[in-house]
Biopython code that builds the backbone (N, CA, C, O; Angstrom):
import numpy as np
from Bio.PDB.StructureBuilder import StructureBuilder

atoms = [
    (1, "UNK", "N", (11.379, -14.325, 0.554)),
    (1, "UNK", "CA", (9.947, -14.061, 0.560)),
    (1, "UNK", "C", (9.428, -14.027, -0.874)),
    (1, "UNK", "O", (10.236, -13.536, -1.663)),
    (2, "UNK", "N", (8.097, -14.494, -1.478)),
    (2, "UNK", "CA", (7.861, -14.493, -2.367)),
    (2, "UNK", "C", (6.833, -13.550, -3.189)),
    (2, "UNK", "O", (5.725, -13.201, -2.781)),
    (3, "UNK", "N", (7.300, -13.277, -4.176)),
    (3, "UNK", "CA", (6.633, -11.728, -4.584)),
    (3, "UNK", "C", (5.004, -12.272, -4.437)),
    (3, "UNK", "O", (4.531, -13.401, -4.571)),
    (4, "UNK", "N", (4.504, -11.241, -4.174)),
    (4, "UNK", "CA", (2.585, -11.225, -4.167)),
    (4, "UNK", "C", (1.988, -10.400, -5.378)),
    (4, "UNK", "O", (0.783, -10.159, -5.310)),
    (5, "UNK", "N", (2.511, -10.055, -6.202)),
    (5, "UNK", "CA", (2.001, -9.112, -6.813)),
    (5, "UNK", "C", (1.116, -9.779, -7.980)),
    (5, "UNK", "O", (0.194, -9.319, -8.655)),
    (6, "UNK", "N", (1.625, -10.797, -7.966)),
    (6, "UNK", "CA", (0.699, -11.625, -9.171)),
    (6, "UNK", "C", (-0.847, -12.340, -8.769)),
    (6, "UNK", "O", (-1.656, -12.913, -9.499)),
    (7, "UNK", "N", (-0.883, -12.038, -7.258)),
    (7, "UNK", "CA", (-2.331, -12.619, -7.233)),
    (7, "UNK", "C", (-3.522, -11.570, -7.945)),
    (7, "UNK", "O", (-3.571, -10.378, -8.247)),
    (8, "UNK", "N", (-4.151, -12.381, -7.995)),
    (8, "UNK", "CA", (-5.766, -11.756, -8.391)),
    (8, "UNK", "C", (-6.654, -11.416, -7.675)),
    (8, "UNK", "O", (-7.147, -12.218, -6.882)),
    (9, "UNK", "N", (-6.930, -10.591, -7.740)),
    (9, "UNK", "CA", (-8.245, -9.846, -6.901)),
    (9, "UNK", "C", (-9.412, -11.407, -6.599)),
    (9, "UNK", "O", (-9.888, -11.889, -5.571)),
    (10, "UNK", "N", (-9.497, -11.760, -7.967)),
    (10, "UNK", "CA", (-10.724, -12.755, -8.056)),
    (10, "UNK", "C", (-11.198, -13.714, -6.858)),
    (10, "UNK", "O", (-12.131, -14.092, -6.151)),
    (11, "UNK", "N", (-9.478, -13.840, -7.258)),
    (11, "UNK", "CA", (-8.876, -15.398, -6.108)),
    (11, "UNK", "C", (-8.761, -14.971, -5.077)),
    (11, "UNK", "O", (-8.744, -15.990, -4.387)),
    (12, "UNK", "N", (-8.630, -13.884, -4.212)),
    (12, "UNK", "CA", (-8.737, -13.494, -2.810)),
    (12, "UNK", "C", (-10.251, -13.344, -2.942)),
    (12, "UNK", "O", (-10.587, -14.323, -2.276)),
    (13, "UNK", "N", (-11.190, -12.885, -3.275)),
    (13, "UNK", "CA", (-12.706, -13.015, -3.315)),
    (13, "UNK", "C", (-12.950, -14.322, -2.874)),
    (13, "UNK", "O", (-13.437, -14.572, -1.772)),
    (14, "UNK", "N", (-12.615, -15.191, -3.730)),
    (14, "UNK", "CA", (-13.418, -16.472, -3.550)),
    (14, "UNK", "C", (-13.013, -17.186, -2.329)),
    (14, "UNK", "O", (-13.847, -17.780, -1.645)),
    (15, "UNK", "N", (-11.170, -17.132, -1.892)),
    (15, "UNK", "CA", (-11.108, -17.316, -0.662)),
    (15, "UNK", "C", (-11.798, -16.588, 0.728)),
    (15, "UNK", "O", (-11.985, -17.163, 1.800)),
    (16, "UNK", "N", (-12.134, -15.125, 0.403)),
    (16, "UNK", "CA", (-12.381, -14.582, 1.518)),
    (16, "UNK", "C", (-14.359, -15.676, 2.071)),
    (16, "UNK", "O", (-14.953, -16.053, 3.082)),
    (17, "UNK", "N", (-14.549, -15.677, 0.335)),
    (17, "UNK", "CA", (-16.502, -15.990, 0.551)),
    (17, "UNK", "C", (-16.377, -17.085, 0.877)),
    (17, "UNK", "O", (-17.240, -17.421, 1.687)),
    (18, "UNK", "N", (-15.242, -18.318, 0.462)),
    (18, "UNK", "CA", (-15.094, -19.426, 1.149)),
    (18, "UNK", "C", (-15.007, -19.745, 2.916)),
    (18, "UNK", "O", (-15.522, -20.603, 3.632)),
    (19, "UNK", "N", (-13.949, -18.415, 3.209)),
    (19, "UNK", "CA", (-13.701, -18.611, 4.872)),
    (19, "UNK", "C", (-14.989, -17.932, 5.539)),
    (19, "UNK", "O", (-15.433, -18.294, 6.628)),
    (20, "UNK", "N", (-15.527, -16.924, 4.772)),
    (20, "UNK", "CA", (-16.868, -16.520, 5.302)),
    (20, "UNK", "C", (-18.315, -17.590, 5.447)),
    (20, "UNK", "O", (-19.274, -17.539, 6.218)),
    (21, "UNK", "N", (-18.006, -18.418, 4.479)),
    (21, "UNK", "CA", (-18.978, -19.284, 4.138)),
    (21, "UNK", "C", (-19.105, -20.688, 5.229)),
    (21, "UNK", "O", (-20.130, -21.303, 5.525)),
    (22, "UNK", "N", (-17.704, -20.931, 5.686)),
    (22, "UNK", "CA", (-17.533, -21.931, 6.597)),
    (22, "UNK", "C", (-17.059, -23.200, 5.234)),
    (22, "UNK", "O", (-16.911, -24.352, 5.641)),
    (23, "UNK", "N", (-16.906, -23.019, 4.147)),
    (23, "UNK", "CA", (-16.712, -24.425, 3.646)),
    (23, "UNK", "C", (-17.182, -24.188, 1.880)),
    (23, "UNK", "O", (-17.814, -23.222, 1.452)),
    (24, "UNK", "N", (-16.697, -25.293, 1.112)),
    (24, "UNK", "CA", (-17.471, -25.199, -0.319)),
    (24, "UNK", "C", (-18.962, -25.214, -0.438)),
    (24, "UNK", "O", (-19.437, -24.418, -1.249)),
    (25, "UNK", "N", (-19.657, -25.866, 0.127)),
    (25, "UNK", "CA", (-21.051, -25.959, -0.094)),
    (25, "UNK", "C", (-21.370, -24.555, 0.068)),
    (25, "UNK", "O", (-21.438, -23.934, -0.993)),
    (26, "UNK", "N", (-21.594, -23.865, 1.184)),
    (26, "UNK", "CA", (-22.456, -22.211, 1.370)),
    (26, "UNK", "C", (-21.765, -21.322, 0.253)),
    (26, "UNK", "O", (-22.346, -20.391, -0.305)),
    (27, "UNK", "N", (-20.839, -21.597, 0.064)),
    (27, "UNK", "CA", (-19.653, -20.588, -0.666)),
    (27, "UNK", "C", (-20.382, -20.718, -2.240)),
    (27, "UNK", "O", (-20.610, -19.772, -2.994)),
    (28, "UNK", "N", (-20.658, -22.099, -2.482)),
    (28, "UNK", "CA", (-21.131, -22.213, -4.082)),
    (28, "UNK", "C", (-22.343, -22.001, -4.130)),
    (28, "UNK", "O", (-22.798, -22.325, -5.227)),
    (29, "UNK", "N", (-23.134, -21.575, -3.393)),
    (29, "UNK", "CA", (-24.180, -20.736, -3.278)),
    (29, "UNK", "C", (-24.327, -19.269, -3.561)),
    (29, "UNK", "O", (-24.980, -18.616, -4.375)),
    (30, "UNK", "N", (-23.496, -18.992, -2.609)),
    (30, "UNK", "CA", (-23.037, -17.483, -2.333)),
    (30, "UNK", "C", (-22.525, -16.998, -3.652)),
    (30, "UNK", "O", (-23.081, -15.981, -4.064)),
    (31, "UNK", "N", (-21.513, -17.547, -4.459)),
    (31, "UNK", "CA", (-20.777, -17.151, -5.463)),
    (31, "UNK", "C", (-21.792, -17.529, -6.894)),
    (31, "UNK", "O", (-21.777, -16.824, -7.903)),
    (32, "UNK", "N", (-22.594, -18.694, -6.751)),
    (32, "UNK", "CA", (-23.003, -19.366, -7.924)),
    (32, "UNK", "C", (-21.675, -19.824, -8.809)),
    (32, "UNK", "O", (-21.183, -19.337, -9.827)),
    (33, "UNK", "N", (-21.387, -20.709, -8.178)),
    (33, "UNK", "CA", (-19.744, -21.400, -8.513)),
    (33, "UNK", "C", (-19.523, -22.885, -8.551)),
    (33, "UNK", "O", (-19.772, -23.621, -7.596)),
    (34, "UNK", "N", (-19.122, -23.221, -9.512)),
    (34, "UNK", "CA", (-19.577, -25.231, -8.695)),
    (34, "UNK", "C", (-18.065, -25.346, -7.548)),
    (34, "UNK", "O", (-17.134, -24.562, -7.369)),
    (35, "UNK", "N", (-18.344, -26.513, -7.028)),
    (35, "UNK", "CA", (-16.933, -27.211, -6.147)),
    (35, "UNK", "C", (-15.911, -27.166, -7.081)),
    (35, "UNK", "O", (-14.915, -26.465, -6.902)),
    (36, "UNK", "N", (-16.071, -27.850, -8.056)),
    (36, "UNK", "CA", (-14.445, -27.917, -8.512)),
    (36, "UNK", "C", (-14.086, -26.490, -8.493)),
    (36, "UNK", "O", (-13.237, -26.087, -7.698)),
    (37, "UNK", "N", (-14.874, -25.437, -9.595)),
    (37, "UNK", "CA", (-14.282, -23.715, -9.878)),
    (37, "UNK", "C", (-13.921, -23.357, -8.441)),
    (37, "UNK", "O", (-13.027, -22.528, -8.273)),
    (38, "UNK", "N", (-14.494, -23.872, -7.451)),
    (38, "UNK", "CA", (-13.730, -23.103, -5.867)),
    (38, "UNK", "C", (-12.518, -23.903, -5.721)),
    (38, "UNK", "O", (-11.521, -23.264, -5.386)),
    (39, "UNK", "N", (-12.381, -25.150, -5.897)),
    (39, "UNK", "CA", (-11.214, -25.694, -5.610)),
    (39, "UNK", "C", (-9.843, -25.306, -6.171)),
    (39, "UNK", "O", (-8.763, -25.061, -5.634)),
    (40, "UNK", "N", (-10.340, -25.340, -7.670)),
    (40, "UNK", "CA", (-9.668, -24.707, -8.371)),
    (40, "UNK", "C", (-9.240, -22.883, -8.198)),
    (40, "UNK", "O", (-8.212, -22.337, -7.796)),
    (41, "UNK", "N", (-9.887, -22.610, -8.449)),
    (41, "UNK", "CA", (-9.411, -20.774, -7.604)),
    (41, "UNK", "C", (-8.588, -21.498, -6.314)),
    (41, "UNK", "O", (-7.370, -21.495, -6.492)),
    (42, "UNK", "N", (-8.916, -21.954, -5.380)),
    (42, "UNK", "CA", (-8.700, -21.639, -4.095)),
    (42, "UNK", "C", (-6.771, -22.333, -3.993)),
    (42, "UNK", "O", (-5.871, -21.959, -3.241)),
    (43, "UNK", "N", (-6.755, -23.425, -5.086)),
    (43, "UNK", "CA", (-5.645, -24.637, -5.403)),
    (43, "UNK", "C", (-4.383, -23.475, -5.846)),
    (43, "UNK", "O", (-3.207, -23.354, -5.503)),
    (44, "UNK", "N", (-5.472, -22.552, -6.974)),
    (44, "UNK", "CA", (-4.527, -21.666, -7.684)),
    (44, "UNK", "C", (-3.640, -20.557, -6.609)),
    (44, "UNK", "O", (-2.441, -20.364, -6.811)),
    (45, "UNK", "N", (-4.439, -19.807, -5.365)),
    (45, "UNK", "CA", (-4.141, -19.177, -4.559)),
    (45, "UNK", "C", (-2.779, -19.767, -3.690)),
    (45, "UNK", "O", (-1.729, -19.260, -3.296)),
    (46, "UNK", "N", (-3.290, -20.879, -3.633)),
    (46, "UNK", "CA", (-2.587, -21.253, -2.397)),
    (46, "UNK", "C", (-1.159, -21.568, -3.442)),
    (46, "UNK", "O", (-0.137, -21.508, -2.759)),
    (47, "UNK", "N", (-0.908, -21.846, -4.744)),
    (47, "UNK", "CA", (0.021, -21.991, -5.753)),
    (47, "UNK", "C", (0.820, -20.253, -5.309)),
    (47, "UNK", "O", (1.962, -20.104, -4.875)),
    (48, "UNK", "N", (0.047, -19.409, -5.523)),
    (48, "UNK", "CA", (0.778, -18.413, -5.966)),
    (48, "UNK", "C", (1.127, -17.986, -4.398)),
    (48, "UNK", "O", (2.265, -17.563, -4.196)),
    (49, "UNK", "N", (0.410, -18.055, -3.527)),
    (49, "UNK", "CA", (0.926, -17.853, -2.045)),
    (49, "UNK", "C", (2.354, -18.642, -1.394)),
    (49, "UNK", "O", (3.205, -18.437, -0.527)),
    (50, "UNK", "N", (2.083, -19.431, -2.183)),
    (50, "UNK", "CA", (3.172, -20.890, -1.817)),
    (50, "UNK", "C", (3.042, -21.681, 0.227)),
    (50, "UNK", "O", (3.841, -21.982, 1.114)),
    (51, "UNK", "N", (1.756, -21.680, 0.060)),
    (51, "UNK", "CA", (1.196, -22.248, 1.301)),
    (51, "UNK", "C", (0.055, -22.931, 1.191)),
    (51, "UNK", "O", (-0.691, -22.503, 0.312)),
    (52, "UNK", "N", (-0.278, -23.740, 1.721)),
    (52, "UNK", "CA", (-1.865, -24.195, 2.019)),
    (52, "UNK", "C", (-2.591, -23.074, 3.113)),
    (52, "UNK", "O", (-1.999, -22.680, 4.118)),
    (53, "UNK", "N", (-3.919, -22.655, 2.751)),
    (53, "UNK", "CA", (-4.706, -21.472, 3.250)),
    (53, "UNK", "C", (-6.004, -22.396, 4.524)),
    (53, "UNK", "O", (-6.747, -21.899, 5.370)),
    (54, "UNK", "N", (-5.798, -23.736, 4.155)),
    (54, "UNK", "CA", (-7.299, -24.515, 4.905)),
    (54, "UNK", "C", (-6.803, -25.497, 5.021)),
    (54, "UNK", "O", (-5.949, -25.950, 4.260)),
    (55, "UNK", "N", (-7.351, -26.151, 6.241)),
    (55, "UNK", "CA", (-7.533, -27.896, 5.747)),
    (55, "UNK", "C", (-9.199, -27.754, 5.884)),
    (55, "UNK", "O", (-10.032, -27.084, 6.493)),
    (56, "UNK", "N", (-9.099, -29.104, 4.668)),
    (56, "UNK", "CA", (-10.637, -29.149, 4.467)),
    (56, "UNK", "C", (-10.550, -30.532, 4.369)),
    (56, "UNK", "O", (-9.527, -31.202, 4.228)),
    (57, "UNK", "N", (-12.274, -31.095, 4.498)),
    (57, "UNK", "CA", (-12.417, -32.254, 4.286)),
    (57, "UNK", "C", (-14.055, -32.172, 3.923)),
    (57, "UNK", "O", (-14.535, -31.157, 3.419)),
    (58, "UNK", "N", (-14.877, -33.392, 4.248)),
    (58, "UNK", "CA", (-16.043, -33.587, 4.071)),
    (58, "UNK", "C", (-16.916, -32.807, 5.349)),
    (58, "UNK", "O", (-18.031, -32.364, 5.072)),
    (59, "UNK", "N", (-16.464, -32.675, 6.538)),
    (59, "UNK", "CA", (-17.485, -32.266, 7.326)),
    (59, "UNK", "C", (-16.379, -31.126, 8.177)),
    (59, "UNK", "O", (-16.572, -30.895, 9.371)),
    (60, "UNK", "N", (-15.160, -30.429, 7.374)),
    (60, "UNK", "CA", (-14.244, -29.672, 8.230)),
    (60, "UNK", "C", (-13.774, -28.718, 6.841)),
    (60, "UNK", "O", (-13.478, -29.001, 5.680)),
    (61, "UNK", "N", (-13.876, -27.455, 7.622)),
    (61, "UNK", "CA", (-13.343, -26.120, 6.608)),
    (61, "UNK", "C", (-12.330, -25.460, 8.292)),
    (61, "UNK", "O", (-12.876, -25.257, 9.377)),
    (62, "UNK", "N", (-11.036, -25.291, 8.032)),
    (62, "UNK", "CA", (-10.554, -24.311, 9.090)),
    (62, "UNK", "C", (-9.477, -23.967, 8.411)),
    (62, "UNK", "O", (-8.803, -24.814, 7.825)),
    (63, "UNK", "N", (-9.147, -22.532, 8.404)),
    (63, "UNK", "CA", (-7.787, -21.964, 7.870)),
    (63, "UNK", "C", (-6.912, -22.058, 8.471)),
    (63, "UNK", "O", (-7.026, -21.818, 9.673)),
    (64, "UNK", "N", (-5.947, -22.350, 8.068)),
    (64, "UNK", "CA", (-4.489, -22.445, 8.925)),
    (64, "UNK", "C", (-4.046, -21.123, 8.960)),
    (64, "UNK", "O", (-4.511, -20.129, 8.402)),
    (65, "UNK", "N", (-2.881, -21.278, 9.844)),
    (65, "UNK", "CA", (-2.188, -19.379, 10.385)),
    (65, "UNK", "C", (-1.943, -18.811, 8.857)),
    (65, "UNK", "O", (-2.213, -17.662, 8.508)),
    (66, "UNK", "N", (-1.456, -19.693, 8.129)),
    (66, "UNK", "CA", (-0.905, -18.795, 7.097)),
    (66, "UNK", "C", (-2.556, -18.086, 6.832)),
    (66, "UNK", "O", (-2.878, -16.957, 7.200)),
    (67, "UNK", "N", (-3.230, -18.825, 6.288)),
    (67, "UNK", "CA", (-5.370, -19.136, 5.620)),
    (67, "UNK", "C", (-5.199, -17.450, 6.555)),
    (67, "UNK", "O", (-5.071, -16.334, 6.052)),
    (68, "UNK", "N", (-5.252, -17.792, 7.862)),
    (68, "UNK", "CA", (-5.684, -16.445, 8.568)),
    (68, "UNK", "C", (-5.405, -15.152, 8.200)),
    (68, "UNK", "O", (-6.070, -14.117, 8.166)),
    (69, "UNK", "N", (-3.925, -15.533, 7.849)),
    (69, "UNK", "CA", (-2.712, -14.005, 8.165)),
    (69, "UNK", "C", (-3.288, -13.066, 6.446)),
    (69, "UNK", "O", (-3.293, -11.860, 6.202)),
    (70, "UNK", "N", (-3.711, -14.274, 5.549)),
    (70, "UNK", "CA", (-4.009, -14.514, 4.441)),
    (70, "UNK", "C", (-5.823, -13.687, 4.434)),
    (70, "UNK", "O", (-6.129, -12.918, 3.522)),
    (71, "UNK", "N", (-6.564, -13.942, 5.287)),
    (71, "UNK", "CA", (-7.934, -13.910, 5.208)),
    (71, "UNK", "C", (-7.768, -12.230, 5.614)),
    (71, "UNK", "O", (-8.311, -11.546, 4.746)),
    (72, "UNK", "N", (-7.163, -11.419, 6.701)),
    (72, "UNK", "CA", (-6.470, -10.708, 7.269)),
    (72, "UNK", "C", (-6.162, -9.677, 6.135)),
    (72, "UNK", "O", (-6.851, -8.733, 5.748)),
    (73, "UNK", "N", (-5.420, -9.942, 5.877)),
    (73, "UNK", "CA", (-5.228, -8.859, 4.765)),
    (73, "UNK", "C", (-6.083, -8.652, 3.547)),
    (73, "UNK", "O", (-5.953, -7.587, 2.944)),
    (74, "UNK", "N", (-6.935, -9.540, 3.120)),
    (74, "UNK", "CA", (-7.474, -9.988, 2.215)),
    (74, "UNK", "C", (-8.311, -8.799, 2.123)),
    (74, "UNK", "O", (-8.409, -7.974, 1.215)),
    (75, "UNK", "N", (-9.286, -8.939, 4.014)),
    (75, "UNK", "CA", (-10.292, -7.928, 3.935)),
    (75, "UNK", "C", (-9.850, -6.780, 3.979)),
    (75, "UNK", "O", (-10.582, -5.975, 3.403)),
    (76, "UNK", "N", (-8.610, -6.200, 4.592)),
    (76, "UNK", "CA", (-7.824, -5.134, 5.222)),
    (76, "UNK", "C", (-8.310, -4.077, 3.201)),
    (76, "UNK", "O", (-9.103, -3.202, 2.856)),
    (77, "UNK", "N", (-7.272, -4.899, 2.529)),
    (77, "UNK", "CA", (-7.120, -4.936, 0.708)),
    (77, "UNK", "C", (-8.560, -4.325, 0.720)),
    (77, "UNK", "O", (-8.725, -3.137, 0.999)),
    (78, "UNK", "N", (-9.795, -5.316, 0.354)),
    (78, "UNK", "CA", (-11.177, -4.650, 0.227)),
    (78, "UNK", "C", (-11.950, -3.393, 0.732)),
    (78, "UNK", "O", (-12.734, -2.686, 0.097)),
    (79, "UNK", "N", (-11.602, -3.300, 1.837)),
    (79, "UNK", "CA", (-11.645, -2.099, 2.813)),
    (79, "UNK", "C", (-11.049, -0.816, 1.811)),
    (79, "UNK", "O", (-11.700, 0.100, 1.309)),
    (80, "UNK", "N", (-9.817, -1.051, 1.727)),
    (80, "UNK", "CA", (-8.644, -0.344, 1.321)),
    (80, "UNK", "C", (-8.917, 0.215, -0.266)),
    (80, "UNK", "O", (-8.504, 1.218, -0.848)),
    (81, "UNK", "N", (-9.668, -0.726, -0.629)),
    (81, "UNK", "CA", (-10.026, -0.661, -2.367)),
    (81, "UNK", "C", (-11.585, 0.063, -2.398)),
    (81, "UNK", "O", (-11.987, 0.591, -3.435)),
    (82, "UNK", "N", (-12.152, 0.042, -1.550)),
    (82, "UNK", "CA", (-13.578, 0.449, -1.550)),
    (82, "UNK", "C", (-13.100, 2.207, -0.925)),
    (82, "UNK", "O", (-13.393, 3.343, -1.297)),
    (83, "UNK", "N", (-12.565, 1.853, -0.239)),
    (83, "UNK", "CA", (-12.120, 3.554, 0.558)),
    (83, "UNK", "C", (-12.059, 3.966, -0.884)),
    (83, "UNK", "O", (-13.016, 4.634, -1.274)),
    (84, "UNK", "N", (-10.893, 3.628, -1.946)),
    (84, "UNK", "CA", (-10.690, 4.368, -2.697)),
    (84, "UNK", "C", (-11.660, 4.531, -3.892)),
    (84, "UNK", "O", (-11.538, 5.570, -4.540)),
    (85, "UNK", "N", (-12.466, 3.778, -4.213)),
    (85, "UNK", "CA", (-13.531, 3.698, -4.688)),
    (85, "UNK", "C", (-14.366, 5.240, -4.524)),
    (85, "UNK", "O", (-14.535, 6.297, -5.133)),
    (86, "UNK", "N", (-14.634, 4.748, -3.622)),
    (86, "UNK", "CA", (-15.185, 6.298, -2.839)),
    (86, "UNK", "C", (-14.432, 7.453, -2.886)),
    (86, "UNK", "O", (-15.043, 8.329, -3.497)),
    (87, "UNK", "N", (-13.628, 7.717, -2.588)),
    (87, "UNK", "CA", (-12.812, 8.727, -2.667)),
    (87, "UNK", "C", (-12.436, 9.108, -4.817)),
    (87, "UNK", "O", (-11.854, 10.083, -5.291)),
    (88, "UNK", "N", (-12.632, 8.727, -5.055)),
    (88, "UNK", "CA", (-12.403, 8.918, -6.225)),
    (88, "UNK", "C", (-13.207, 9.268, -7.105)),
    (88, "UNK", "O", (-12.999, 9.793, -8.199)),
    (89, "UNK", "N", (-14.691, 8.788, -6.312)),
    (89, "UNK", "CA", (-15.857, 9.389, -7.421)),
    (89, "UNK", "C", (-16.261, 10.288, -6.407)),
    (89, "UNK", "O", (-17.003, 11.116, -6.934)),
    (90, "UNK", "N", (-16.082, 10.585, -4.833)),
    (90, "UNK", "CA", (-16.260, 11.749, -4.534)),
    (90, "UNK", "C", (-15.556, 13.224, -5.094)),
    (90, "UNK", "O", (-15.980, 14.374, -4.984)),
    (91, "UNK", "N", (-14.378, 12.730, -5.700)),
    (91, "UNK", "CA", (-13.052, 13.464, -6.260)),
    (91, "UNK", "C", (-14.317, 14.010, -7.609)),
    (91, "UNK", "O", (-14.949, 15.050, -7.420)),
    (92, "UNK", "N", (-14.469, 13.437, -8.491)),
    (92, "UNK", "CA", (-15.479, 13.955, -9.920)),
    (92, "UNK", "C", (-16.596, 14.003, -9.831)),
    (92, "UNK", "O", (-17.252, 14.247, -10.844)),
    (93, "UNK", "N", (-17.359, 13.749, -8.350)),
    (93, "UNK", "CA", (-18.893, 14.615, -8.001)),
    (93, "UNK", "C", (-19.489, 13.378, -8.470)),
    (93, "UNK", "O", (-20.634, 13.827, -8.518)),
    (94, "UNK", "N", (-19.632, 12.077, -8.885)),
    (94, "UNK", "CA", (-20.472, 11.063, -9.483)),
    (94, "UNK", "C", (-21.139, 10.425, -8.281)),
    (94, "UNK", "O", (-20.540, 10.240, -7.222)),
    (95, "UNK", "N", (-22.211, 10.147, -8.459)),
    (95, "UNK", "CA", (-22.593, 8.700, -7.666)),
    (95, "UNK", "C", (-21.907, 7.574, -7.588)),
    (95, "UNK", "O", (-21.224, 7.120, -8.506)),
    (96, "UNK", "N", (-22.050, 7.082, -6.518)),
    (96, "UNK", "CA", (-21.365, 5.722, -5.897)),
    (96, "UNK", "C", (-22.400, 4.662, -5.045)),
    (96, "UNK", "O", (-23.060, 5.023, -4.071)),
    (97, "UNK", "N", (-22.405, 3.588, -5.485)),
    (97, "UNK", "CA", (-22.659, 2.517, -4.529)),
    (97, "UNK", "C", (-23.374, 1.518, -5.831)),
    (97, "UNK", "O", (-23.144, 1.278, -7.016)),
    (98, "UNK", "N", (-24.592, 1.040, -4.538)),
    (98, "UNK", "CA", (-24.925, -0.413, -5.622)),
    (98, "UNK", "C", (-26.434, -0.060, -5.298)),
    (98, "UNK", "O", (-26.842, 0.236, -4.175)),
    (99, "UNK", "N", (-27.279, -0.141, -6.560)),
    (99, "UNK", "CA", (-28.506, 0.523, -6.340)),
    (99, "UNK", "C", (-29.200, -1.358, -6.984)),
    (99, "UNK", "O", (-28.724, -1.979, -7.934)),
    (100, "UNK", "N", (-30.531, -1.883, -5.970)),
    (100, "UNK", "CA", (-30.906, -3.172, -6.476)),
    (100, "UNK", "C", (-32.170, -2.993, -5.881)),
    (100, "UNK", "O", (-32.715, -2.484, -4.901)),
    (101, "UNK", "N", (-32.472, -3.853, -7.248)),
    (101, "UNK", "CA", (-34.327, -3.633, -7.878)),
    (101, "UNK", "C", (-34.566, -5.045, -7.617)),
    (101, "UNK", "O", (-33.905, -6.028, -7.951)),
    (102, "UNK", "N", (-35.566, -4.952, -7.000)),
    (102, "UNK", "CA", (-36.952, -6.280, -6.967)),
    (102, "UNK", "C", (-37.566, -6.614, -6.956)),
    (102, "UNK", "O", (-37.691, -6.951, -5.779)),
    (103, "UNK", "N", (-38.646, -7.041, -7.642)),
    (103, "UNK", "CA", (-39.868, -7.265, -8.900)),
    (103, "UNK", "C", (-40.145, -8.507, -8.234)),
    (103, "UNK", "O", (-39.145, -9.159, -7.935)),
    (104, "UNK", "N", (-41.311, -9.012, -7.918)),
    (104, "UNK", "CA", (-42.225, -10.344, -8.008)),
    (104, "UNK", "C", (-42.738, -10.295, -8.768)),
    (104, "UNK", "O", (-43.109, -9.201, -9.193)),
    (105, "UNK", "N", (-43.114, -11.666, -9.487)),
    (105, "UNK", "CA", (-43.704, -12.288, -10.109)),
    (105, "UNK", "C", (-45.504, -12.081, -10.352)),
    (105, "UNK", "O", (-46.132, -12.924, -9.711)),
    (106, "UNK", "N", (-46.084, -11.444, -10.883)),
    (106, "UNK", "CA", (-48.062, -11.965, -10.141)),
    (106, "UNK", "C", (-48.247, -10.892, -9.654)),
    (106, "UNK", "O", (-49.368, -10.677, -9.193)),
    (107, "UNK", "N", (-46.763, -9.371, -9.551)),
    (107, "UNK", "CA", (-47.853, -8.637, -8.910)),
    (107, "UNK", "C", (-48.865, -7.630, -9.837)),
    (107, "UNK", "O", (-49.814, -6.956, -9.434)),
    (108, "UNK", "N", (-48.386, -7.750, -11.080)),
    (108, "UNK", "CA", (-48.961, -6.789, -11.896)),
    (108, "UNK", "C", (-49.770, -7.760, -12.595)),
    (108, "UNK", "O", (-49.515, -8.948, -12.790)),
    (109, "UNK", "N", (-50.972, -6.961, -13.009)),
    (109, "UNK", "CA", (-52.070, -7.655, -13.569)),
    (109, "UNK", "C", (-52.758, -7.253, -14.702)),
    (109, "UNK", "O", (-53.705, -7.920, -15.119)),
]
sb = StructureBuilder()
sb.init_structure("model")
sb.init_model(0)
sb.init_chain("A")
sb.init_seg("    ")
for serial, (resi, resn, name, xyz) in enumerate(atoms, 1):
    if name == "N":
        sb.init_residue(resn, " ", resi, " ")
    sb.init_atom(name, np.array(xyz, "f"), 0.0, 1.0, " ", f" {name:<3s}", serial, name[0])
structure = sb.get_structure()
């Protein structure tokens, strides 16, 4: 079996927004990423996994069992990392989360 410890957080991100996304196009939206930087992350993953995670083509995105077993834990990990997130600034009394501001254009005069 081959050690996992060397993947990157990054590179499970971009796979997870890829399988969420259905494909590169929504994904390089979502991320603000071009095709190649997803290919590349996604080329690198599947290097350090030692599997292919998708077949893809021009009008087809589907993960294979490994892609799944892979997508699976991926979120399980995020879950797992946010729990502790939380738990840790509940631990030193701080605020937590994601606070977002939004301003139009024209409305002030």
């Amino acid at each position: 079996m081959r050690r996992l410890d060397n993947i990157d957080i990054r590179l499970l991100r971009v796979f997870v927004a890829l399988a969420d996304s259905g494909g590169f196009a929504a994904a390089q939206i979502t991320l603000n990423l071009s095709q190649p930087t997803l290919s590349t992350h996604l080329a690198e993953l599947e290097k350090r996994i030692g599997a292919q995670l998708c077949h893809r083509g021009r009008k087809q995105f589907r993960l294979t069992e490994v892609g799944q077993a892979t997508y699976d834990a991926a979120q399980r990990l995020f879950r797992d990392l946010d729990d502790f997130g939380h738990r840790i600034n509940a631990a030193s009394g701080s605020l937590s989360g994601r606070l977002r501001v939004g301003t139009s254009d024209g409305v002030f005069t």
